[in-house]
C-alpha positions in Angstrom: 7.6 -19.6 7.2 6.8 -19.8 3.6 9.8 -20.1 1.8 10.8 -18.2 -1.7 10.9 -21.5 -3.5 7.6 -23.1 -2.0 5.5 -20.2 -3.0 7.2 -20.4 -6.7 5.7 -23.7 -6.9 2.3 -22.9 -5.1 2.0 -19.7 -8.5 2.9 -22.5 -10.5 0.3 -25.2 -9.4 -2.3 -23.0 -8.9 -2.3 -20.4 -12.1 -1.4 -17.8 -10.2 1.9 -17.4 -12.5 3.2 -19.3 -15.1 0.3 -20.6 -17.4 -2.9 -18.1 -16.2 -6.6 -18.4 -17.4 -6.1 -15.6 -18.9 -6.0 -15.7 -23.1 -3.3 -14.2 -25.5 -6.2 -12.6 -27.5 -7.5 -11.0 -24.4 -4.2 -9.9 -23.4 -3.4 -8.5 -26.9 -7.3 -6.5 -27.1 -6.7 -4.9 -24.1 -3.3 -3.7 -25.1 -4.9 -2.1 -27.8 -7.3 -0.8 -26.4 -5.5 1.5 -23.8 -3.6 2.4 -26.3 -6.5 3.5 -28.3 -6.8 5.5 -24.4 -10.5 3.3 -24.1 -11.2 4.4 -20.7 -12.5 1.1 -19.7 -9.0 0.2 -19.7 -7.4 2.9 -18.8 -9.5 2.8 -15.3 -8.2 6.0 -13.6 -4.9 6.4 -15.3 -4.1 9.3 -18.0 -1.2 8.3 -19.3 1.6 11.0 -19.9 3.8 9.0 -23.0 1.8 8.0 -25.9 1.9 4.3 -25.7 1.2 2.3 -28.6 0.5 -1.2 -29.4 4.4 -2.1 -29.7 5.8 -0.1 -26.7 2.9 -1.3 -24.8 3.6 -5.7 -25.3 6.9 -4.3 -24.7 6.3 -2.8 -21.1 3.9 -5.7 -20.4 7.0 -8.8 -21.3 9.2 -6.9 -19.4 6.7 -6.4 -16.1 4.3 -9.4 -16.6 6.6 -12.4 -18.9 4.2 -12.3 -21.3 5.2 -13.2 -24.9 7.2 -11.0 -26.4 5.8 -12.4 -30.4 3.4 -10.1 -31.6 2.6 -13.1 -33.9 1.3 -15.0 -30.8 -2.0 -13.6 -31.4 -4.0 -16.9 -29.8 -3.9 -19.4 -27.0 -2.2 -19.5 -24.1 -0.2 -16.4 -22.4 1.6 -16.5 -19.2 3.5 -14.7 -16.1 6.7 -14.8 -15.0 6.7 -16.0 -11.4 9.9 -15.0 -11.1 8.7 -11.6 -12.0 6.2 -12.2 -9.2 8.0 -13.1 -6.6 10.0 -9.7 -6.7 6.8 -7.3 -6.7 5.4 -9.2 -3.8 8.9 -8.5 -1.8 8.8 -4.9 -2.7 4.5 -5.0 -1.8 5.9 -6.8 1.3 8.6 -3.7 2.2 6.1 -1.5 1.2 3.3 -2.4 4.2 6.2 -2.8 6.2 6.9 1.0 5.8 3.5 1.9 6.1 3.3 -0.2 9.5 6.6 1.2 10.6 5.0 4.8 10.4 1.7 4.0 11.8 0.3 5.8 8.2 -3.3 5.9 7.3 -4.5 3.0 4.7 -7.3 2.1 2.5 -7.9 -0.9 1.0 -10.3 -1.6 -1.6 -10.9 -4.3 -4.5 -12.5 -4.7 -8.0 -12.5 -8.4 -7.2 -14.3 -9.0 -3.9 -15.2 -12.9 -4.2 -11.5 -14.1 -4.5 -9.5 -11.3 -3.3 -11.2 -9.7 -0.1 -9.6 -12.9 2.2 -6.2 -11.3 1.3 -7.0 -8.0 1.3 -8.9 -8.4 4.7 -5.9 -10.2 6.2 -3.4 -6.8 5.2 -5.9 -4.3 7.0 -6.3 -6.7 10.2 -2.3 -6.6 10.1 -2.1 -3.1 9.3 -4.1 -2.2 12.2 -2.3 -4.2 14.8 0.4 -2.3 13.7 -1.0 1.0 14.6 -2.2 2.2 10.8 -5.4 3.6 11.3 -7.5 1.5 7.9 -10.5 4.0 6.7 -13.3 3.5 5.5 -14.7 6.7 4.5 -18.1 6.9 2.4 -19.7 4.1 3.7 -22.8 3.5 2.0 -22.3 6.2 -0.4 -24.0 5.9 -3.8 -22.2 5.7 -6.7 -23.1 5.5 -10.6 -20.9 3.3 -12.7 -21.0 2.6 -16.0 -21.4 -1.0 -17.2 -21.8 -2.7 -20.3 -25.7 -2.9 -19.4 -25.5 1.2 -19.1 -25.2 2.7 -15.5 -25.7 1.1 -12.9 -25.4 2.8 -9.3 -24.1 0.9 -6.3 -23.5 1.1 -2.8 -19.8 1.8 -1.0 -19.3 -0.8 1.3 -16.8 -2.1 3.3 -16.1 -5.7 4.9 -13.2 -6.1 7.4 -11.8 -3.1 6.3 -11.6 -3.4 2.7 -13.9 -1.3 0.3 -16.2 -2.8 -2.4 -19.1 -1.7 -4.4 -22.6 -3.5 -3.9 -25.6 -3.3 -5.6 -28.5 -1.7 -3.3 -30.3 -3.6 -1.0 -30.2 -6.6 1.4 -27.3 -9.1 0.0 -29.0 -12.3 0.5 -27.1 -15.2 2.0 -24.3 -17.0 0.0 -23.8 -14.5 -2.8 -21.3 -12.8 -3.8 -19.8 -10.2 -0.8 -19.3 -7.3 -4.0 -19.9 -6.6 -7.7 -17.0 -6.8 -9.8 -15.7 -3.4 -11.4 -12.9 -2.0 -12.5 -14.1 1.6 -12.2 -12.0 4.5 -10.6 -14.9 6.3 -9.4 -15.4 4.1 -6.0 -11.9 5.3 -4.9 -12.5 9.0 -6.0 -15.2 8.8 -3.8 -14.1 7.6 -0.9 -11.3 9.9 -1.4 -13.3 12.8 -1.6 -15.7 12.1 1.3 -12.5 11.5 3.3 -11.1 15.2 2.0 -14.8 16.8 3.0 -14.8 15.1 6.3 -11.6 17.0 7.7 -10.8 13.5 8.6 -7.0 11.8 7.3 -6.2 10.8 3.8 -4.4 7.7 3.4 -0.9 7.6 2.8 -1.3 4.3 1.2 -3.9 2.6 -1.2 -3.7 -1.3 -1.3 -6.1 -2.7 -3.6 -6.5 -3.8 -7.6 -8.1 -2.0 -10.8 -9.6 1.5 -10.7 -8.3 1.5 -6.5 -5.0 1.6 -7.4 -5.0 3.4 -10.7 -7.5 6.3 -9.5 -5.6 7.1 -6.4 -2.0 6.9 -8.1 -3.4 9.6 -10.7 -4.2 11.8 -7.4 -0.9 11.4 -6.5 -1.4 9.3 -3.7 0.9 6.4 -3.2 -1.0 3.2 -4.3 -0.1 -0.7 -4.6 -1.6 -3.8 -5.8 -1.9 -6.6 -8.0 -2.8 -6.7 -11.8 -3.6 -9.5 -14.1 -2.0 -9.8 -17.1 -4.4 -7.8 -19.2 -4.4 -5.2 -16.6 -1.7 -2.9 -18.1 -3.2 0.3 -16.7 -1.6 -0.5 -13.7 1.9 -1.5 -15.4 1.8 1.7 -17.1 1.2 3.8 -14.0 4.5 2.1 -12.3 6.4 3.0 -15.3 5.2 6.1 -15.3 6.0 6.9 -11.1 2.0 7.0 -9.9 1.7 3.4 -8.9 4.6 2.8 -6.3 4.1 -1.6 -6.9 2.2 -3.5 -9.0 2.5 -7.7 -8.7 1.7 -9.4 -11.9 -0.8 -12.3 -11.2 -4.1 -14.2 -12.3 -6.6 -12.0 -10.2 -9.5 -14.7 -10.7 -8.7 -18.1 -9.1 -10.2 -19.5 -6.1 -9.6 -17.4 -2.8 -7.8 -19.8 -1.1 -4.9 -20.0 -3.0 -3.8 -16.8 -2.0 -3.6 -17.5 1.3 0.1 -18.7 0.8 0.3 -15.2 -0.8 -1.0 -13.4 2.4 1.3 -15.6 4.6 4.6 -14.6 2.8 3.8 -11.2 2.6 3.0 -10.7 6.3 5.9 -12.8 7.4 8.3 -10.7 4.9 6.6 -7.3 6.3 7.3 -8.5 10.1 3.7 -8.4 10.7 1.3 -10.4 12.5 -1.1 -12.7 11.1 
């Protein structure tokens, strides 16, 4: 068992919380941004309250921990791990009740190359438990738009968990996924699932445009967010993202592991 304290530490040491990778002037853009409603940062979410730049680094110290000066306009920026520590238990309680009920789940991340590991440990889990995890769309084009224009890629899912690739043979020792923060991958696995007569998932696990697209169509949705993520911050305040556990989403995959192991253990479910 991982205890409370050692996984405060292991945030700490690693990143994960306290001092992130993750700059004050990037933190601060992207706040103004969504509230400029850019939808690269909105990914998926319309917003109902009109949140500006104030009530937005407000939201975001009270979620997240980070500064609370709107003069701290450079350097370093942090998260809570305190802060942490409580959306993981109530991510934890929520794949407990998903497991408990046997529920449909779909997983999918933004972040492939540090985050499917965790990810891909929740949907073997889920399944022992009896959840059925989809994967509907497989392979199914879809055109996102990049800062190089649009680009299409291919839906694709690894040990359960969805990402987008680019077309075409992935050659050995790159990267498992492309990196996105688009909505569009979940709408479409969503929708193929809704043609297909097949099950909709009663729960979306997952980061970015996964969590924020399917909590706008009213499906319950939980997952982590970096620090200059406040889409999904927004969404929880709002009622259309059920958790969201504040966290650097970019350090090396094996220091979530710990993350993995505490969650499981706190959701009673099997390794």
């Amino acid at each position: 068992m991982l205890t409370r304290h050692a996984l405060r530490d292991h945030l700490l040491v690693t990143h994960l919380a306290g001092a992130v990778a993750t700059p004050r002037e990037r933190n601060l853009s992207r706040y103004r941004l969504f509230a400029a409603r850019d939808p690269r940062v909105l990914i998926g979410l319309e917003p109902e309250s009109d949140w500006r730049f104030p009530e937005l680094l407000q939201l975001m110290t009270q979620r997240c921990g980070v500064s609370a000066d709107p003069k701290h306009t450079s350097g370093q920026d942090v998260i809570d791990p305190d802060r942490t520590l409580v959306a993981l238990d109530a991510f934890a309680d929520r794949l407990a009740t998903a497991a408990a009920s046997g529920a449909p789940v779909l997983l999918g991340t933004g972040h492939p190359h540090p985050l499917l590991g965790f990810y891909a440990a929740l949907a073997a889990a889920l399944s022992a438990a009896g959840c059925d995890v989809l994967t509907p769309a497989q392979g199914r084009s879809v055109d996102i738009t990049t800062r190089f224009g649009v680009r299409t890629y291919n839906l694709h899912y690894a040990q359960g968990v969805a990402m987008v690739r680019e077309p075409g043979a992935r050659a050995p020792g790159s990267e498992p996924g492309a990196h996105t923060h688009s909505p569009l991958p979940v709408r479409t696995a969503l929708d193929a699932a809704a043609g297909s007569g097949g099950p909709l998932p009663a729960l979306v696990i997952g980061d970015h445009g996964w969590v924020c697209g399917a909590g706008q169509l009213g499906i319950e949705a939980i997952g982590l967010a970096d620090s200059d993520d406040p889409a999904l911050f927004v969404g929880e305040a709002e009622g259309r993202v059920s958790v969201a556990v504040p966290l650097d989403d970019t350090v090396r995959s094996d220091y979530y592991r710990p993350l993995t192991r505490y969650v499981l253990n706190r959701a009673c479910l099997s390794q």
